[in-house]
N, C-alpha and C positions, 0 to 999 in steps of 0.2 A: 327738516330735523324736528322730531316729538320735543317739547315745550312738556315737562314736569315739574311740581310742586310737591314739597316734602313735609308732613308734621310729624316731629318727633325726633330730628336731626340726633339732639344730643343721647338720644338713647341708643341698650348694647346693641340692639339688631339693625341702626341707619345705614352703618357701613357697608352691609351686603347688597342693600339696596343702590347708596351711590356709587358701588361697584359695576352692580348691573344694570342701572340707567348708560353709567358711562361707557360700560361693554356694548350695549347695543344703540351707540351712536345718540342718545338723547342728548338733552342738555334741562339742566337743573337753573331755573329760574329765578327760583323762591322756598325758602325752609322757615318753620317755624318753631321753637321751641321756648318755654321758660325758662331752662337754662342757658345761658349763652358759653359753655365752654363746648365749642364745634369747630375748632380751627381743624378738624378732619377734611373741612368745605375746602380747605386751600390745596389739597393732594389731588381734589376732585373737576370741584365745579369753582375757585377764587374769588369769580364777576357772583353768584349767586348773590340775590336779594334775604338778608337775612333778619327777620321779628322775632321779638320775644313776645309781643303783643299780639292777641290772635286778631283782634277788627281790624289792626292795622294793615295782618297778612292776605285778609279776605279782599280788605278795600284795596291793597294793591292790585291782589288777580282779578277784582273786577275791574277799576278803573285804568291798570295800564300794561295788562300783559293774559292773555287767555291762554287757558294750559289743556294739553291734549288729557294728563294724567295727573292725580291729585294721589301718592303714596300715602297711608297713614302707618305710621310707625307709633304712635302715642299709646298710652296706658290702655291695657284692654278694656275696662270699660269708658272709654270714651271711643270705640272705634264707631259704634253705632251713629254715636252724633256725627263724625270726621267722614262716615262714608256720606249720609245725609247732606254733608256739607258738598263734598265734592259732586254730588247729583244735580245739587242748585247752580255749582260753576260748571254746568254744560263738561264735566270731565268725566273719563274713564277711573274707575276708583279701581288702586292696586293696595289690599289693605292685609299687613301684616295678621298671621293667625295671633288666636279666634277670631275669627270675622265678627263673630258675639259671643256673649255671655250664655243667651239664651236663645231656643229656638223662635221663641217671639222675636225677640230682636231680629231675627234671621227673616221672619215674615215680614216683621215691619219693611226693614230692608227691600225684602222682593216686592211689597207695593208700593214703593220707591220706585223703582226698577220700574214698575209698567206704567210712569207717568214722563219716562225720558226715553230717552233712545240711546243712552249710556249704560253700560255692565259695571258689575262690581266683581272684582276679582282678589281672590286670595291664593298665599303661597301654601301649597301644599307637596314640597319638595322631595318629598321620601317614594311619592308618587313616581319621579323622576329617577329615583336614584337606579342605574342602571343592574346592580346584583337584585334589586327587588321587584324591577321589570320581568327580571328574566324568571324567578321563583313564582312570580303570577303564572305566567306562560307556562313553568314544567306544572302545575298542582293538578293531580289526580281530582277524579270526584268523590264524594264522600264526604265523611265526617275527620276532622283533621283533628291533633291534639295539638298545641301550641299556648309555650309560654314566651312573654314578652317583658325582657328586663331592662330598664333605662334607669339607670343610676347618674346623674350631674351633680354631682356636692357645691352645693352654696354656702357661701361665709353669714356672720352673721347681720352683715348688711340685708342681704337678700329678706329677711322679718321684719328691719326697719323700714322698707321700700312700699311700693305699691304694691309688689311683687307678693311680699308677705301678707298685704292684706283683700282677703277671699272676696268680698264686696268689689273689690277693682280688678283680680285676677281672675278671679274665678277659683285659688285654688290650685294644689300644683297639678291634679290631674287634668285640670283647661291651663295652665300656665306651661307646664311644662310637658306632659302627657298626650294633649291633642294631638300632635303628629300620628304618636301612638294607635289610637282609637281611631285617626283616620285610615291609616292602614290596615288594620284588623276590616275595617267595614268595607275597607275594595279588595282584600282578599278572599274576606269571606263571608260575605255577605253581612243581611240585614242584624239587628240583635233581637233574639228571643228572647231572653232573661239577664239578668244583673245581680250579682252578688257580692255587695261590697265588707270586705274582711279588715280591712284597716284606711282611714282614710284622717291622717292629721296634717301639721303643719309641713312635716318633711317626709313623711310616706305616704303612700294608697297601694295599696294591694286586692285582692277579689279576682273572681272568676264571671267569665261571662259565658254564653251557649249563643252563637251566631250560626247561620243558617248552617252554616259547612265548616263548624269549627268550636270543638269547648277553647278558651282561653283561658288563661291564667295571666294576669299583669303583677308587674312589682316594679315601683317608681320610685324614688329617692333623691334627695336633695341634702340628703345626713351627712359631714361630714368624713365619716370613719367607711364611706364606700372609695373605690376604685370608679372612673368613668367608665361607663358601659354601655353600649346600646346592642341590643342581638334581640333575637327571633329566631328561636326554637321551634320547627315542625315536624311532629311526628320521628322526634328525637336527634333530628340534624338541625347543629346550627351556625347559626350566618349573624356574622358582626359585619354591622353596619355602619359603623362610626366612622370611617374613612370615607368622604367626597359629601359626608352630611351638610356643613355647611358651606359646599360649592356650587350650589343649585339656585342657588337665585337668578344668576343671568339666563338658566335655561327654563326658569319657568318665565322670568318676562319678554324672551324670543316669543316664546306660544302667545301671552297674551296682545303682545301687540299682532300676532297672526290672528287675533280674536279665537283664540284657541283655550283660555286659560280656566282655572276651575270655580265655578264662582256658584253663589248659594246652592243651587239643587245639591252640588255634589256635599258641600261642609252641612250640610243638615242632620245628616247620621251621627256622624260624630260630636257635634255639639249636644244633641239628643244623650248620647254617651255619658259626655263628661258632666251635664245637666243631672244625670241621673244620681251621678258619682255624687254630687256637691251636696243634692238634694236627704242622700242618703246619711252624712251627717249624724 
C-alpha cells in the first residue's frame, strides 16, 4: 500500500485529493495544515497523523514513517517551497495547480528534479475530461476560431483570502484560469501573441493567436454571472462543466503508473498566465 502525506488538508480542493488517494487504494499517514477544522480526515483516512505545526509534520515523516507521495494542496505561492520539501523526503510530489507562480519557479523545480530520482506532478484534469479528449481527436488542421468562457462567482470571502491576494494567487487568470490556458496550449498549440483587454480582481478577458488557433478568453468570479465553463470552436460549442471536478482519481491512476503530467507539460501555460499578471 502507497504511504501519502497531505499539506493543505483544511483547504477547498483537499477533498478531491482524499478521494482519490482513498480511490486508488493508498493510505493517508500524515496532513498538515494551520487550520485545524479537517474532521473531513474521519470520512477518509480517522488513524491519519494530523499537525498544525509544519517542523513538527516534517520531523514526523522523517523520523517515523517514509511516504511514497507528498500532496500539496496549500496556498499557491507556497507550492514551490512544498514541492522542494517533498524532493528532500525522497517522495513523489502530487501538487495541486499551479505547479508555480512563475516559469522560474518551474525551472527552479526542474533542477530540483535532476538531483533525485523523484517527479513532480500536477493535476491537469480537463486534459482527462473525456468530451475534450474526443474534440482533440476530431480538430481539422488550420487556423481555428475559438472562444473560451469560465464564469465561477465568488463571495466576498474569496478578496479576504489568499485567493484575492495576486502575490499569493497569482490572480484569477493563474487561480482560477490556468486549467483554461492549459487546455488552449494542448489544443492548439504554442502561443504566438497575447492581448490582454481587461484583467482585475474579478475578470480577465483578451485574445491570444496560438499556433492553430485566435482565442478569445472571458473569466469571471463577478457575482451577477451564471456558472459556466464551454469552448466554443469555430462556432460549435461544448460545455464542460459536468465530470469537471471528477478527475482527480484518474489523473492519480496515471501518476502512480508514472504517467502523470509534470513540469515540461505546465510550462506553456504558466508562461500564459505570467504573461496575463505581467500585463497589469
Amino acid at each position: 500500500m502507497k504511504k501519502f502525506a497531505l499539506i493543505g488538508l483544511a483547504g477547498y480542493i483537499a477533498p478531491r485529493h482524499l478521494k482519490a488517494i482513498q480511490a486508488v487504494g493508498g493510505e493517508l499517514v500524515a496532513a498538515l495544515d494551520i487550520a485545524d477544522s479537517v474532521g473531513i480526515l474521519d470520512a477518509y483516512f480517522p488513524q491519519c497523523e494530523f499537525f498544525t505545526n509544519e517542523s513538527d509534520f516534517y520531523d514526523y515523516l522523517l523520523d517515523h514513517v517514509s511516504v511514497d507521495y507528498l500532496v500539496v494542496c496549500s496556498p499557491n505561492h507556497l507550492h514551490e517551497e512544498h514541492c522542494l520539501a517533498g524532493l528532500k523526503l525522497n517522495a513523489t510530489v502530487i501538487c495541486e495547480k499551479p505547479l508555480g507562480l512563475t516559469t522560474e519557479s518551474l525551472r527552479n523545480l526542474a533542477e530540483a528534479e535532476n538531483y533525485t530520482e523523484k517527479k513532480i506532478y500536477t493535476i491537469l484534469q480537463l486534459r482527462l475530461h473525456p468530451m475534450l479528449q474526443e474534440i482533440k481527436q476530431q480538430l481539422t488542421a488550420g487556423k481555428h476560431q475559438v472562444q473560451i468562457t469560465y464564469f465561477t462567482p465568488r463571495g466576498k470571502w474569496y478578496h479576504k483570502s489568499w485567493k484575492g491576494d495576486i502575490e499569493k494567487s497569482g490572480g484569477i487568470a493563474t487561480n482560477i484560469g490556468i486549467h483554461l490556458f492549459d487546455l488552449s496550449y494542448w489544443l492548439f498549440g504554442n502561443i504566438l501573441s497575447l492581448d490582454v483587454i481587461e484583467n482585475s480582481d474579478t475578470e480577465s478577458k483578451g485574445r491570444m493567436e496560438l499556433e492553430h488557433a485566435q482565442v478569445e478568453w472571458h473569466l469571471s468570479i463577478a457575482a451577477g454571472h451564471t456558472a459556466e465553463r464551454r469552448i466554443t470552436i469555430d462556432g460549435k460549442s461544448y460545455a464542460f462543466t459536468e465530470g469537471f471536478s471528477d478527475l482527480h482519481t484518474a489523473s492519480y491512476e496515471q501518476i502512480l503508473q508514472n504517467n502523470g503530467f509534470g513540469i515540461p507539460e505546465v510550462m506553456p501555460s504558466v508562461d500564459m498566465v505570467e504573461r496575463i499578471r505581467n500585463a497589469r
